[in-house]
N, C-alpha and C positions, 0 to 999 in steps of 0.2 A: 179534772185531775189528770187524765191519760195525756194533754196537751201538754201542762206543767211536767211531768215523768218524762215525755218525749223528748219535752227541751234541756233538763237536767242531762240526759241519758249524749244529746247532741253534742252540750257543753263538754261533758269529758271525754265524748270522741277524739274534741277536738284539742285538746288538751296536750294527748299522747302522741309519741312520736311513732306513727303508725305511719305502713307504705303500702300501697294496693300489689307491689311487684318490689321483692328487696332484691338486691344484686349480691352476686356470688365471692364475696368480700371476706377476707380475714377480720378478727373481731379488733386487733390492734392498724387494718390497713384503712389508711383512709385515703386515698386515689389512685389510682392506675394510669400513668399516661404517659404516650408513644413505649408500651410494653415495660412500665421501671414504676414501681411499688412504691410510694409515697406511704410512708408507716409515722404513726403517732410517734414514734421515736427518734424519725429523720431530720440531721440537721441541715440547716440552710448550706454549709459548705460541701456535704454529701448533695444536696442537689446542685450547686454550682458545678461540683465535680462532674454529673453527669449533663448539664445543660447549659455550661459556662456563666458568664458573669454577667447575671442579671440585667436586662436595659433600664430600668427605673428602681429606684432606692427611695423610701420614703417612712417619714416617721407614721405611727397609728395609735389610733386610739385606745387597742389593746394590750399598749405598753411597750411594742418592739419595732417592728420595723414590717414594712409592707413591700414586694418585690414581683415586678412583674416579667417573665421571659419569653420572648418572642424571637422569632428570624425576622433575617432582611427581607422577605418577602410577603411579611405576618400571614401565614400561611396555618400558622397556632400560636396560641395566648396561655398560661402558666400564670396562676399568680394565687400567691400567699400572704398572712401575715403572720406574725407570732406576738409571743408576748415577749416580757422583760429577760426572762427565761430562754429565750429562743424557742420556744415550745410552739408549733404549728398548731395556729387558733382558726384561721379560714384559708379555706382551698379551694380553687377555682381553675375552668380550664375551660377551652374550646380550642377545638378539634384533638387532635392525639389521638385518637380511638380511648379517649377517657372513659373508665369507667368509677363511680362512686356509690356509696351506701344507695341511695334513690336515683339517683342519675347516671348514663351513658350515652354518649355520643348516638345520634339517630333515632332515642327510645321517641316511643308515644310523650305526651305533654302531662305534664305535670301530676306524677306518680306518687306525691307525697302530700300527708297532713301533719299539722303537728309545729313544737315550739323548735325551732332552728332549726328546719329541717335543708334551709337555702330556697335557690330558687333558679330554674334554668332561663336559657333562650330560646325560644321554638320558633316555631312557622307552624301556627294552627290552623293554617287554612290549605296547606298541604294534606297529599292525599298516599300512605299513612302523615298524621301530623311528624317532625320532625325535629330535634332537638341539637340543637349547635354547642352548647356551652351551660353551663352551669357553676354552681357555686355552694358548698354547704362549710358547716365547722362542727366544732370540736370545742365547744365550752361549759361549761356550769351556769346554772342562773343566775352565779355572784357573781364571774367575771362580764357577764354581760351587764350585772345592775354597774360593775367599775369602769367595765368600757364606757356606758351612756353617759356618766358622771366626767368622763374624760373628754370623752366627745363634745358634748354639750358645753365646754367651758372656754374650747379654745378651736375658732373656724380655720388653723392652720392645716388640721385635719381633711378638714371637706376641701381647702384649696391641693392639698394634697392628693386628694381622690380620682382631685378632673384628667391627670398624669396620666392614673393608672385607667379610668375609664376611657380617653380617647385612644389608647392604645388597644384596648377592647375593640372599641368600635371601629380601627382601623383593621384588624382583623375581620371582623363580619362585613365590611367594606368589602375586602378584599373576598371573600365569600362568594356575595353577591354580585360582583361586580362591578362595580363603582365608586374602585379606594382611589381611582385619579381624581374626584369628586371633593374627596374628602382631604382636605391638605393641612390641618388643622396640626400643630404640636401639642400647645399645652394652651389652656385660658390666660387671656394677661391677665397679669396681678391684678391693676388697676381696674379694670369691669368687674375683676370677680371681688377685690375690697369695697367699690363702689356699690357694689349689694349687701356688701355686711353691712356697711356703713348704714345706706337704707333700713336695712332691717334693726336696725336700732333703733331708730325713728317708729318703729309698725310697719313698716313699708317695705317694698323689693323694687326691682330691675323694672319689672314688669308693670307692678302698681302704676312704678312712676312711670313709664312708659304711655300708660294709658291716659292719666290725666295731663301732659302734655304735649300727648297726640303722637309719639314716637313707635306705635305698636308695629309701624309699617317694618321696623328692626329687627320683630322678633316671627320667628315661625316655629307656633308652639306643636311639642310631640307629644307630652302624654302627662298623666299627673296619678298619682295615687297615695297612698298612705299605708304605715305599717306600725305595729308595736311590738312590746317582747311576746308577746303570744304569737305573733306572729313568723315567718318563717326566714326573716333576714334582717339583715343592718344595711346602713350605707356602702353600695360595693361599686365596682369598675363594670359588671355584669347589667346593672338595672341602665346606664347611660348607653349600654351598645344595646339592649332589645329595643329599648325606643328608638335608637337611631339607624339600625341596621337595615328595614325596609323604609327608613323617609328621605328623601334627598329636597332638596331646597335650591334655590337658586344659588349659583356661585360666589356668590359675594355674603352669601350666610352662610360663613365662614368658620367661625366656631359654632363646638356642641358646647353647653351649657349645662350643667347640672344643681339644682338647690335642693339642698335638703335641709330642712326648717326642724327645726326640733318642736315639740308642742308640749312635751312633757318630759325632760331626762328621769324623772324619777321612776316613772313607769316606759319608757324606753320608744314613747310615740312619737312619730315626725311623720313630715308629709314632704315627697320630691314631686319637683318638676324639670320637666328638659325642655328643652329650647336649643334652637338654632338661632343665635344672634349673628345679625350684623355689627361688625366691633364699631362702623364707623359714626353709629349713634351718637358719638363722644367727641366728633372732629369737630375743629374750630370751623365756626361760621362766621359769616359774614353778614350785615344787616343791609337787606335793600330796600329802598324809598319805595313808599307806593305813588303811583300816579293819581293824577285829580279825580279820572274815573273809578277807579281804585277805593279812592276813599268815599265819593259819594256811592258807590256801591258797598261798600263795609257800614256806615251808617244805614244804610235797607235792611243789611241785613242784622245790624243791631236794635232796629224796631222789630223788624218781626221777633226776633228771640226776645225782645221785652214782652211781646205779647205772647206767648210761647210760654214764659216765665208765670206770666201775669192767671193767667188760666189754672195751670199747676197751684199755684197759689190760695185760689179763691177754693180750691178743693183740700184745702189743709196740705199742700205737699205733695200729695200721695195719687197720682193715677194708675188704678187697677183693674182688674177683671169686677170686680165686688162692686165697682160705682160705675161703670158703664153703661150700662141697657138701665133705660127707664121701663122697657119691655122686653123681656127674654123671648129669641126667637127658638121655633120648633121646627126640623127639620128634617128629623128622621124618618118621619112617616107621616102618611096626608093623615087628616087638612094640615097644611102647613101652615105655619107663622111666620110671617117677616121678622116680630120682633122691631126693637127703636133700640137707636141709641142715645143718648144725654145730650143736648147740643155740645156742653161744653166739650164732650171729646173730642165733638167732630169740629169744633174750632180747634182743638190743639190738634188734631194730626194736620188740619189747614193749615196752618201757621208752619208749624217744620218742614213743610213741603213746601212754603213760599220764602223760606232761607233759603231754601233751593234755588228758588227760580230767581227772588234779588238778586242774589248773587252774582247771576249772568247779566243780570239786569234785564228780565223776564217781568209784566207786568204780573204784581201776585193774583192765585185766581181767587175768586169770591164762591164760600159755601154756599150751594143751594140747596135746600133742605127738600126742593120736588126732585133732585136727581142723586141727593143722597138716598131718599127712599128706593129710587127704582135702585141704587146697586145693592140697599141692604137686601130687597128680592131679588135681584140678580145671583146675591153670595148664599141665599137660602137655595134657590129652585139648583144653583150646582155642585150644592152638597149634597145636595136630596139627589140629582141625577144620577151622579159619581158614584152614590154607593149603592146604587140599583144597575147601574152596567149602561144608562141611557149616558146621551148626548150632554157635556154639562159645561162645554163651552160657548164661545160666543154666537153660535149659532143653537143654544140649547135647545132641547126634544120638551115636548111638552105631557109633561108624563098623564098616563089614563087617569081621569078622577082629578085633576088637578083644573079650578077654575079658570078661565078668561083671564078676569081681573088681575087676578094675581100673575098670571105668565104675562098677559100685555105690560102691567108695570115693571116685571122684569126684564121684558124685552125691550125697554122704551134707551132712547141713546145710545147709537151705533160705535160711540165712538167707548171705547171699554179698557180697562186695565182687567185681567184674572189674576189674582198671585198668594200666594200661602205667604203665614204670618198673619197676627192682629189687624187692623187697619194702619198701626203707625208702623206698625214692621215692614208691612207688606210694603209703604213707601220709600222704604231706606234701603229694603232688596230689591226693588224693580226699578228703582234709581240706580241700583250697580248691576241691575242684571243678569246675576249669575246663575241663573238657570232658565234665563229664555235666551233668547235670540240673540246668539253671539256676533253676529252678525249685526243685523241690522238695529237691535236694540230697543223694538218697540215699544217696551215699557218703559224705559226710560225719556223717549222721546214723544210717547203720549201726555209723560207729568209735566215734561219743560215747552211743550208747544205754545209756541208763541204767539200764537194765531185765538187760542180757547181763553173764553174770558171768566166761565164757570165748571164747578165741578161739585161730585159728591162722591162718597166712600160708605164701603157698608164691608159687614165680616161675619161669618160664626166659627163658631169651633168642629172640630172634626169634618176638616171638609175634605180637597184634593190632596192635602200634603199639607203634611209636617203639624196635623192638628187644628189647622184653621184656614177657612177661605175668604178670601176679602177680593171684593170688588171695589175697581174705579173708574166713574165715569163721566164725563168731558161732556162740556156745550158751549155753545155761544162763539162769536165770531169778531174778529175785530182786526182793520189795518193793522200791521205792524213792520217798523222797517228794519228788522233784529236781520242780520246778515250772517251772523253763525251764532251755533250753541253749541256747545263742549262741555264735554265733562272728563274732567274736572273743569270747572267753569272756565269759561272766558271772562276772567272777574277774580270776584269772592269766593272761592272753595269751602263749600262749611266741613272741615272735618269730621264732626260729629256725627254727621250723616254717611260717613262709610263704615256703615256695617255692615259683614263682618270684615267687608273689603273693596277697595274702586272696584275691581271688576274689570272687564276693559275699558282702557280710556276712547273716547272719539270723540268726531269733531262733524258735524253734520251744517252744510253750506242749505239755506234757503235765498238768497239772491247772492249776483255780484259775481260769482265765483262759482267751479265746479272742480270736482277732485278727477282725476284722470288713472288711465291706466297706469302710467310712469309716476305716481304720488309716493314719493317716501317719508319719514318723519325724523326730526330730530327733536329731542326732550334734552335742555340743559337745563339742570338747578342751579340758578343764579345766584342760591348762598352757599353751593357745596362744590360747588363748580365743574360738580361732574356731567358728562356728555353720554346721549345713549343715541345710536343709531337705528331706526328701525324702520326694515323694508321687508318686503315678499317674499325674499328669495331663501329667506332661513329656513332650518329645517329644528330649530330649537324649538319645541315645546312652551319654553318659557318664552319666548318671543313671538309673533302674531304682526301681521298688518294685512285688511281684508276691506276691500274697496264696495259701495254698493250704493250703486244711481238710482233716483226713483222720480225722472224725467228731471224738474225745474231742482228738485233737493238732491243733493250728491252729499256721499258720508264715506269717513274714512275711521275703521277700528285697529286697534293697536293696541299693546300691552306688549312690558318687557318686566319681568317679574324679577330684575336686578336694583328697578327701581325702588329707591326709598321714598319715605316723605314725612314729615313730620309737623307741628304748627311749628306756622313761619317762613316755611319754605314760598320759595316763588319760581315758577316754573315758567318758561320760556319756551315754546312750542311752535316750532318749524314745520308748514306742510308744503315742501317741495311739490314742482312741476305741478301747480294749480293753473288753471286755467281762467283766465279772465276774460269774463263774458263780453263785456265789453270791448276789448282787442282784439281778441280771439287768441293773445300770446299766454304759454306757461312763466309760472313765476312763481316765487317765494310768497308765501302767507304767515305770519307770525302773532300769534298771541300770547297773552301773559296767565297765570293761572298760579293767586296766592290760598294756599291752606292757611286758612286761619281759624282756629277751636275755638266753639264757644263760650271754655271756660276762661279765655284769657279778659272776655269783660267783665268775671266777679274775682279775677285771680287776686290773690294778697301776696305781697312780697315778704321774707325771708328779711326784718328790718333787727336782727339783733339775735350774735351766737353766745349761747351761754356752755360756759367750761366749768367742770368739776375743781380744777385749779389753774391758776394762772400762770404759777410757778411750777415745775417738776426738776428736782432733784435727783440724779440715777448714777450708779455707779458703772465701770465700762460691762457692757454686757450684755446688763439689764436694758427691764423694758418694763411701759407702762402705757396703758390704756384709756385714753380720755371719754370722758362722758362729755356727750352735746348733745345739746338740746334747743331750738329755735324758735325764736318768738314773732309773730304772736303765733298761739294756739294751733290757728285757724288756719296761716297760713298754705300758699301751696306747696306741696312738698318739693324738696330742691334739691339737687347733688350739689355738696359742699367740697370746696376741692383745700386738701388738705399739704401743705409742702413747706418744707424744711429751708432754714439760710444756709446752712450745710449742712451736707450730706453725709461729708467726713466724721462730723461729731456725731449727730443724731439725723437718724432715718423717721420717716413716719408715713403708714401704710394711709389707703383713703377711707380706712377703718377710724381710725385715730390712733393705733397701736405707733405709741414713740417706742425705740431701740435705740441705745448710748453704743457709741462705736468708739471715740477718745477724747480725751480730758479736752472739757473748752464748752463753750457756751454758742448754742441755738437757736433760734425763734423757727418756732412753727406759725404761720400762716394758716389761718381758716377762714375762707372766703363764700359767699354767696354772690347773689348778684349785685346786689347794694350794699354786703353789710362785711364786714371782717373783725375773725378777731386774734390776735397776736398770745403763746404760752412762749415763756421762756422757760432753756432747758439747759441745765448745768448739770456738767461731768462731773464725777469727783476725777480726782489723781486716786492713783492706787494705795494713797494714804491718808486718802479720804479728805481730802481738801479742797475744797467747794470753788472753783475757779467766780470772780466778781470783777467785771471792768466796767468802767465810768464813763459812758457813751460819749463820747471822742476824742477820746485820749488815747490818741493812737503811738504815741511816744510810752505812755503806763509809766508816767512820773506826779499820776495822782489830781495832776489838773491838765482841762481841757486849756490851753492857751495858743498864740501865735506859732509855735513851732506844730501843734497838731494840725492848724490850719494850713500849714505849709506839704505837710505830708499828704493830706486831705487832697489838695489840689493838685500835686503834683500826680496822684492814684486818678483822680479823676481825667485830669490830661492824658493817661498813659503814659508819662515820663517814668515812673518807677513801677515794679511788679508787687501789687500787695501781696502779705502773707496770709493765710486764713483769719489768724486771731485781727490784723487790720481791718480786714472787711467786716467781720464783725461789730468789733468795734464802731468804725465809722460811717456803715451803712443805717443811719438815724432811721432812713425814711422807708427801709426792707424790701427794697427792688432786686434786693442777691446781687450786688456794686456798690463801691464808693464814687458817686456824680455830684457834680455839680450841685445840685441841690442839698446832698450833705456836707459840699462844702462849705455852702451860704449859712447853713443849719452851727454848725461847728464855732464858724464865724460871732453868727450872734452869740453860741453859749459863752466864747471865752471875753466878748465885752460886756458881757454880762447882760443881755438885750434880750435874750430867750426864755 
């Protein structure tokens, strides 16, 4: 009972608008800053008067108008909205020596509980914490239930926010020191409709990023959730805390902000921000693969059948719950090794020999006598680690601990240690990021080309992050492989970088040695962009570090402006190499395609379905198309949405149509295979439905020989069409009258079409 009373007693704490520290505030004043009294009763033009004229104007959800004011130097940020009323509904500021109800420029962090109390900016890891900026209002709980109703029905709003928030963040920039960094204006339209559009579907920016392999675009900042009990709405405040200590590499270039709604009626949504690269969206180009190319892409589309095939025979589903046919004990002697299920240990085998086809690596073969010794290898150094003994590759053999059990985990010198599951641990010591920047030992113990066997063991709670997995290497065999790379020299299986490559490199074992003078060039040969990388930088995000190991020479590198996505195909230059056999430097070059494993069960986007075919608008209006794509199942796909003109009718990559003047437009919606055509008729301003007869470009009621003559003279260039002619005559919707609508025109008037 006293639990149940605690939690009632909690609930209405949290309820009320209670502050641990309230501020010395008039009961009509609602902010203070740079010394000028912002009062419930101030109008927008009394503050223009004192701060001049606003640099952003935008409509809100609260029925009036949203304004944000800064200097040329954003040195401070100001920003309000109101309602229909002009009445000041939210007020926000950083720096001014603002002071508000809960907040003040430099207070301690977060002084407030309770329903709309705002929310600031801090630096909590400052020493007092530190407070930059903040945000509270000034409303009822019906004007918030009318804001969320307003919010939630029109994302003109949120495209409206990213304004006011990267001007935020260009002040906390400028803060911190790093607004040259930041050079962003405003989100294009187009990225930021391209996610409503997604989200219409179930889906976002992100989703789809993921499933076909574009995450390389995005550099996520933070994500959380709120509702009206909660202490804010969608503001310009929540986009600058996340962004204000992250920087990114320079070509991620916009901040990004989503905020999803999940409930208007109860007032819940959930953001996230991001740092996109915009150029996710640029045309590419398709390049051929080579013969090795493709009998390497078939390697590694057997192994992923067998990969598949595994998962399969387990209903789907591999988890912790069907793993161990023996749970091992580790905490305290006697220890247990513990087993695992063969089958898993066939499927971490298999994902880690996409790996190695890829390069065109022979795959290695499970052995279940050196799977054992690493599942006692990943026992005896969880057990060491959390008694302070030795628990690496040379582990201590703790007092009380048998023979047996330490010899079979000593057995095979050759070892992987690394946190994560067994299948994790292979897809992070493949990229490495927290061993050996340098020389990359884990990665170069799973692709050795020389090992013909291996096995994998794990438990939980070991060195880090919850779980220790062991792996360990035998057997020996010719091989004449002359370099390995990663990303391959081959087949790249995307899927395997998680959470990310890590650095790339390229590690010579014949033929060939890397040298002191070794620089690198990376072009993407479908984006066609060029990246230079050598020693001499002093950029963080850029890296290249040389390291011999007698007969094997290796060269590491990373430039964190790189993108990559499936499909891409990389083209990789290792300057001033040395050829052993000459003894002269030279160019080395190899190829390296990212290709996702989900493009072998992808389904194509074969048919767009529209709410109507026809839309009728008067000038002004506007209207919003429903689509939907079939089949079902397909994979998800940005549909690109565009008008035959622009003049008449607009259309976002929402689907949102806008009538601009009397006359008729086709919208275009396209996927990769499939399209499908809405026509869009203006009225006149007396409501008279404009109707023309596709190629009658004379509009004497029939398509005949004088159309055909106008027809082809527009297509030669001899005469300048007028809007309503292109229309017209443009049959075949390329946005021209050509040739091809001439022939088209042709047949209709002998009657042949």
């Amino acid at each position: 009972m006293k639990k149940i009373f605690s939690f009632i007693l909690l609930t209405i704490f949290l309820s009320l608008p209670l502050s641990i520290k309230a501020l010395n505030l008039g009961t009509d004043d609602l902010l203070i800053f740079k010394n000028y009294t912002i009062k419930k009763s101030t109008t927008i033009n009394e503050i223009n008067n004192k701060f001049g004229q606003p640099k952003i104007i935008t409509s809100t959800a609260f029925g009036g108008q949203a304004y944000s004011y800064y200097d040329d130097n954003y040195s401070y940020y100001l920003f309000l909205e109101t309602d229909q009323n002009g009445t000041i509904r939210s007020y926000g500021a950083i720096g001014g020596s603002f002071k508000m109800s809960m907040y003040e420029e430099g207070d301690n962090v977060n002084n407030s509980y309770g329903y709309m109390t705002g929310i600031d900016i801090s630096d909590s890891f400052s020493t007092p914490p530190h407070t930059y900026g903040a945000i509270q209002y000034n409303v009822t709980r019906d004007i918030m239930t009318a804001y969320w109703n307003t919010y939630a029905n029109d994302s003109k709003y949120l495209y409206d926010l990213q304004a006011h928030g990267i001007a935020a963040t260009k002040v906390m920039k400028s803060i911190n020191g790093t607004i040259d960094r930041f050079t962003q204006d405003v989100i294009s339209e187009d990225l930021f409709y391209i996610n409503e559009q997604l989200k219409d579907r179930n889906s976002n920016l992100y989703d789809y990023a993921s499933k076909v392999g574009k995450t390389a675009f995005f550099h996520h900042l933070g994500s959380s959730g709120s509702n009206l009990g909660n202490a804010y709405v969608p503001n310009p405040f929540l986009m600058a805390s996340y962004a204000y200590k992250n920087s990114a590499a320079n070509e991620y270039s916009y901040l990004f902000a989503d905020f999803n709604v999940t409930s208007a009626a109860n007032g819940k949504f959930s953001e996230t921000c991001y740092y996109i690269n915009p150029q996710m969206f640029d045309k590419r180009t398709t390049v051929a693969l080579t013969s090795d190319e493709e009998a390497k892409l078939k390697n590694v589309q057997e192994q992923y059948k067998i990969y598949c095939s595994i998962a399969d025979e387990q209903g789907g589903v591999i988890s912790e719950a069907n793993l161990f046919s023996e749970k091992p004990s580790y905490e305290n002697l006697p220890l247990v090794a513990g087993k695992y299920n063969k089958f898993f240990l066939d499927y971490v085998t298999s994902y880690l020999n996409m790996a190695r086809v890829g390069i065109g690596l022979r795959p290695l073969s499970l052995n279940l006598d050196i799977a054992k010794s690493a599942q006692y290898k990943a026992v005896l150094s969880s057990y060491n680690t959390a008694h302070g003994l030795d628990g690496g590759h040379d582990a201590d053999k703790p007092e009380g601990l048998d023979d047996e059990f330490y010899d079979i985990a000593m057995q095979y010198a050759a070892e992987n240690l690394y946190y994560g599951n067994p299948l994790i641990s292979v897809s992070t010591a493949l990229n490495d990021g927290d061993g050996e920047s340098v020389t990359l030992g884990h990665r170069y113990n799973l692709l050795d080309p020389y090992y013909t066997e291996w096995g994998v063991g794990g438990v939980g709670s070991g060195i880090s992050y919850n779980w220790q997995s062991a792996h360990k290497f035998s057997g020996y065999q010719m091989d004449d492989t002359e370099l390995v790379a990663w990303p391959s020299n081959g087949i790249f299986v995307t899927n395997i970088i998680y959470p990310s490559i890590g650095n790339w490199s390229a590690r010579f074992y014949k033929n060939y040695q890397i040298t002191s003078e070794t620089t690198v060039t990376v072009e993407n040969l479908v984006t066609n962009k060029i990246y230079e990388i050598n020693n001499n930088t002093t950029n963080k995000n850029r890296i290249l570090r040389i390291t011999n190991f007698g007969q094997e020479s290796q060269v590491t590198f990373r430039d964190d402006n790189i993108t990559y996505e499936n499909g891409d195909v990389f083209k990789i230059t290792l300057h001033n190499v040395k050829n052993l056999s000459t003894g002269e430097n030279q160019d080395y070059s190899y190829r390296s395609v990212f290709y996702s494993t989900n493009d072998f069960n992808k389904k194509s986007v074969d048919e767009i379905i529209v709410d109507r075919e026809e839309v009728i608008l008067g000038i002004g209006e506007s209207y919003k198309l429903s689509v939907q794509t079939s089949p079902s199942d397909a994979t998800i796909e940005v549909l690109n949405f565009a008008s035959s003109n622009a003049g008449i009718a607009t259309v976002r990559q929402d689907g949102l149509i806008t009538a601009n003047k009397t006359g008729i437009a086709t919208i275009t919606i396209k996927s990769a295979i499939a399209s499908k055509t809405v026509t869009v008729r203006v009225k006149d301003e007396n409501d008279n439905i404009p109707y023309y007869l596709p190629g009658d470009l004379n509009q004497n009621d029939i398509v005949d020989m004088p159309d055909v003559y106008i027809a082809l003279k527009i297509a030669l260039n001899h005469i300048e069409p007028t809007d309503e002619q292109n229309q017209i005559g443009d049959i075949n919707n390329t946005g021209n009258v050509d040739m091809a609508d001439t022939y088209y025109i042709l047949k209709i008037s002998l009657n042949i079409a």
